[in-house]
N, C-alpha and C positions, 0 to 999 in steps of 0.2 A: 645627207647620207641616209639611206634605207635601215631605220632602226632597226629590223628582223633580220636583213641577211649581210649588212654593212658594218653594223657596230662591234668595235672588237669588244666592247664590255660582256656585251650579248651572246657573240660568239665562245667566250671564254666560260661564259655559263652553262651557254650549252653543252660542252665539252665539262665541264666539271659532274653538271647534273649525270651525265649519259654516265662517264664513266665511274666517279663514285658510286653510282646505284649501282652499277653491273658490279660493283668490285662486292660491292656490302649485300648483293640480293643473297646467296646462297649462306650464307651468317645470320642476315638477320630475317628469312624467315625459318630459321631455329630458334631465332629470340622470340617470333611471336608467336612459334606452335607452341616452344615451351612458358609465355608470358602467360598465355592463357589458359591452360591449366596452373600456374601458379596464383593467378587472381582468384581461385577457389580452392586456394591453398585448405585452409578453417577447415569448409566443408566436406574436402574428400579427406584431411586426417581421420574429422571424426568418424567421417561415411564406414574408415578401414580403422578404426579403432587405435588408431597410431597414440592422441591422446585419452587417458581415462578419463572418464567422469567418476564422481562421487556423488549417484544418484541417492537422494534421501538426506543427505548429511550436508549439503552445500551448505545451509545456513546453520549449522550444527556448532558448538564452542570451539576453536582450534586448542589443540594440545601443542606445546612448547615446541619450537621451531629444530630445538635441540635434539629432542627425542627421532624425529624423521631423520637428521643427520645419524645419532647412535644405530639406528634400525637401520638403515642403508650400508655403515660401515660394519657391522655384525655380518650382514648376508653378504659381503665383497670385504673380505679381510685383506685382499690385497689393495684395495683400491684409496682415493681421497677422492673427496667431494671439492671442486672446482665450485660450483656454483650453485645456487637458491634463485627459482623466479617464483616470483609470485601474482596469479594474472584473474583477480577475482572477475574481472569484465566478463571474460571469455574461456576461463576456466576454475570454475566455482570450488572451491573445494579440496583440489587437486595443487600439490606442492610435487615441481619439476625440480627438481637433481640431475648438477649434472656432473659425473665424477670420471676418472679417470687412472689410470696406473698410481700408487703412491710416488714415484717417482717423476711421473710428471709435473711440467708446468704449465705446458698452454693447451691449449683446448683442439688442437687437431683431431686427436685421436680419443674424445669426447664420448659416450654411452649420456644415453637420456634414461633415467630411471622417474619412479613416480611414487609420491604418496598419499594414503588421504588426510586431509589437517585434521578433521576431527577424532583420529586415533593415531594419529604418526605412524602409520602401520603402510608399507608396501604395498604398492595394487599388486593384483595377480601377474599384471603384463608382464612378459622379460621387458630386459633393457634392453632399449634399442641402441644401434646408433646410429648418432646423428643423421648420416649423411646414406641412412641405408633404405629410409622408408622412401614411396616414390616422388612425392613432395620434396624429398629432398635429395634425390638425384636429377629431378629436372632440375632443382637450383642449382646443385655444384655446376650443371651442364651451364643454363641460362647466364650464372654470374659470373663462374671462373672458368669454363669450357675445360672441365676437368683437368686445369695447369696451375692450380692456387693461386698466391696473390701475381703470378706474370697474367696467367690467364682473366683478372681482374681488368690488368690494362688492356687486355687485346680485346676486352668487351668494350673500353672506353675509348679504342682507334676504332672498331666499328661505329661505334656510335656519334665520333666524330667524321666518318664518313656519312654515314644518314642524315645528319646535322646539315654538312656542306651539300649533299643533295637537294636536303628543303629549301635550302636557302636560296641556292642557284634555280632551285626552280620554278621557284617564287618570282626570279627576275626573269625568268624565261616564258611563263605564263603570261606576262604585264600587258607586252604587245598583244598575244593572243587573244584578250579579253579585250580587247580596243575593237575588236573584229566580229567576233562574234559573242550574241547576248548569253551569261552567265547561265548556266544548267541544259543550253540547248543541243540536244543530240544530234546530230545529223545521219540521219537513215536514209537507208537507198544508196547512199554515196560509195560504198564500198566499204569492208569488215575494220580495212586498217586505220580511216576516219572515224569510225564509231567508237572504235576501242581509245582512238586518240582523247575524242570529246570526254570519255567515260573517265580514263586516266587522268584526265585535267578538274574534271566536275568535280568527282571523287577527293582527290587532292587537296584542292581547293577547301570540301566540307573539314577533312578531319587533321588539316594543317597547323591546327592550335592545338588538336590533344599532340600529334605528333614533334611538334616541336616542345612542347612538355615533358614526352616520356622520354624524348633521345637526350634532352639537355639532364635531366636525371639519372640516366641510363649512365651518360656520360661521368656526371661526379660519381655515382656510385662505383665505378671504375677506378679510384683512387679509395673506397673507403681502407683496405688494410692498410694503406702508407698512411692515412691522415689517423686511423685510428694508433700506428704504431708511433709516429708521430705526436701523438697525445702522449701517450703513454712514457715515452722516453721523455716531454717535454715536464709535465706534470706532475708526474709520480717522482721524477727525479728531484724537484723542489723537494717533496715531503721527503725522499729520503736523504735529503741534505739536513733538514730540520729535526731528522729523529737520530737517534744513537744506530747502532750499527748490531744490535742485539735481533737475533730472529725470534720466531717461537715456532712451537709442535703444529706443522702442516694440517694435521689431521686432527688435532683437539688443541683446538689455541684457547690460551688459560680463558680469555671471552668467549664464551660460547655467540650463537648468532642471532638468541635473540636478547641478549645485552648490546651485539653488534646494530640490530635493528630497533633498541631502543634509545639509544645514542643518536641514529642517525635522525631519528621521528623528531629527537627533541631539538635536533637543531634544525629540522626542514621549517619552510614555510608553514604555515598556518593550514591546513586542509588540506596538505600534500601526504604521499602516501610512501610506502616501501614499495620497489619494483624487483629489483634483485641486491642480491649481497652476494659479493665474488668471494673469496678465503683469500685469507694470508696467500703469498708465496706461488703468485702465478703473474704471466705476463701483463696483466691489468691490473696488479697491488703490486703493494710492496712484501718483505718479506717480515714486515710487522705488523701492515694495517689490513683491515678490512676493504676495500671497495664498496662502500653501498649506493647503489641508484633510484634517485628520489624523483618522483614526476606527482603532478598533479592530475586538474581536470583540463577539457577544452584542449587547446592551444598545448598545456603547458604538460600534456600527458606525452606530447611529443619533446620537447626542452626539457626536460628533465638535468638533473644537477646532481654530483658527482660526491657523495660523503667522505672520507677518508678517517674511520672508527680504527685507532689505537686498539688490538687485538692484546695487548699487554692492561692497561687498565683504563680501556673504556671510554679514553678524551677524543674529540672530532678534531685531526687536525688540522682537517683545512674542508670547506666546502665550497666548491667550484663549479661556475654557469662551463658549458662548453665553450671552446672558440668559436669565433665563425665559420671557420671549413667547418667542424666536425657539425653542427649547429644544422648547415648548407645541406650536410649530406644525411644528418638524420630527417631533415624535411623531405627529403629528396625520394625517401623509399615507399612511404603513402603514396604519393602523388605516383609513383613510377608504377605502382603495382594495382593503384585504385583500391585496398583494401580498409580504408579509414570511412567510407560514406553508407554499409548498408549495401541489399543485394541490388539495390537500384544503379550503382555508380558501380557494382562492378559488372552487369550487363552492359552499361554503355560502354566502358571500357572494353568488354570484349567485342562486342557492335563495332567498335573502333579500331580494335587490333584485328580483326577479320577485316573490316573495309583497307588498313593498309596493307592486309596479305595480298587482298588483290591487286591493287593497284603495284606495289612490287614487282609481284608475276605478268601482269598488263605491260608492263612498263618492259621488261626483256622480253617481252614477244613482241612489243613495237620494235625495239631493236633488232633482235631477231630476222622478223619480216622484213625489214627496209633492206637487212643485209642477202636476203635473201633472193629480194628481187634487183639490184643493184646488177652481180653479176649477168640476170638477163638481160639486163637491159644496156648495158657496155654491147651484150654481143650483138642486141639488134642495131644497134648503131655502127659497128662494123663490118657488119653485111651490110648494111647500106653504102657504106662509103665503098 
């Protein structure tokens, strides 16, 4: 049997490849207009000033971690501070806050405020939020197509259509490459053979970044279930293990940096503070701390989960992630190329433009066949 035009395996690829691309083209080249501008996410915050710097003062002594909380809660008397990052890599100096209505508990409706360590004193910036600067309304767009965590998963059924595309076309490419030598164009032959060889050439080069970013694209599609998941899984042990006593949201008898010296003494050996959540939000409990500990290398992405007693200061539990959530913290470097330096996120973009084209190549192949199809029934029925 004619493996190219006999085989049902083949056949059935073909038909998968053609029509999962067509179904996923108008989706996901939204993911890769907005992917690539999110690969220089860093660069345009700072460009537009989104985050402060603390020129002069980065290596300056920090003032207590407490003070920047008191001074944030003084100028937003209505508000509570959710959260502390602390990101000396890539932002020197500068103590991110993130707070929200006192009545709140998760972070939807989240304001970024800022301070500097070396005086715990507010930047000029207002507060933003989150989800208002442009950086980060391509992401609400790129991650949850502006439908939260549903729109999560419709990013990860796209993603699993792109998936089933490479793969079937991988086995539909096999024979073609038995035929003709790898990278060679064929010119003169006409537009819709050039464009075929290019679609195939193309393909072919950038099929290992692309089955990378769709297979992460895809877990990352699941992170708010696996993260809520954690959450209800985790946090529920600890609060089986603690008494049933809350404490003050907004001034727990531990302040945060008792809560951050707690968690130091029980980290690894050369590991660091990254964030400490407060009491009394969807990622604590309504007694402990949350704080997250990473190191260097490897282990700046694994990071490990403190749980600091906001009543008197004991760790009650410290925890490696599972493997999903593990899966899907690796998952967001590699999907976005921001872990390697401006070297790896040109390729990346190099790459997310080569498969713009080839997307758009790829419906105009379709396209044209469909195009010329009905001419040619009807010169065959003038003939007859």
């Amino acid at each position: 049997m004619d493996t190219r035009n006999g085989s049902r395996w083949f056949r059935l690829n073909l038909w998968l490849h053609r029509w999962t691309s067509l179904v996923a083209t108008l989706p996901f080249l939204v993911l890769c207009l907005t992917g690539t501008v999110l690969i220089f996410h860093e660069e345009i915050d700072a460009a537009m000033g989104v985050v402060p710097t603390a020129e002069g003062l980065e290596a300056a002594p920090h003032r207590p971690l407490a003070e920047s909380v008191n001074n944030i809660l003084a100028v937003s008397p209505g508000e509570r501070v959710l959260s502390l990052g602390i990101d000396p890599k890539d932002h020197p100096g500068v103590l991110l806050l993130v707070t929200a209505a006192s009545t709140e508990n998760t972070f939807d409706n989240a304001k970024l405020r800022f301070t500097r360590l070396a005086d715990a004193k507010p930047t000029d910036e207002q507060a933003l939020d989150a989800d208002k600067t442009l950086t980060g309304f391509l992401l609400e767009l790129h991650a949850q197509w502006f439908l939260g965590p549903i729109g999560e998963l419709v990013g990860a059924l796209i993603a699993l259509l792109v998936l089933l595309s490479l793969l079937s076309g991988l086995v539909v490419y096999a024979p073609y490459v038995k035929r003709v030598v790898f990278g060679v164009l064929r010119r003169g032959r006409g537009p819709r053979l050039l464009q075929l060889d290019l679609h195939n050439f193309i393909g072919a080069i950038v099929l290992g970044w692309a089955l990378a970013v769709t297979i992460t694209g895809f877990l990352l599609g699941f992170g708010s279930i696996a993260t809520g998941l954690w959450a209800k899984t985790e946090l529920a042990e600890v609060r089986r293990m603690s008494d049933a006593r809350t404490v003050d949201r907004r001034h727990p008898p531990l302040d945060t940096d008792g809560a951050y010296r707690a968690a130091l003494a029980a980290a690894p050996r050369g590991w660091h503070v990254n964030s400490i959540i407060f009491p009394g939000t969807d990622f604590s409990t309504d007694r402990h701390y949350t704080v997250l500990i990473n190191g260097d290398g490897l282990d700046e992405r694994l990071f490990r989960v403190a749980l600091v007693d906001a009543v008197d200061g004991s760790v009650a539990a410290v925890k490696e992630l599972p493997l999903y959530m593990k899966a899907i913290v690796f998952s967001q470097p590699l999907h976005f190329g921001d872990y390697g330096g401006l070297a790896l996120k040109l390729l990346w973009t190099a790459c997310t433009w080569l498969t713009l084209f080839i997307t758009g190549n790829g419906a105009w192949l379709w396209w044209n066949r469909r195009r010329k199809r009905p001419r040619a029934l009807t010169s065959v029925g003038a003939q007859a």
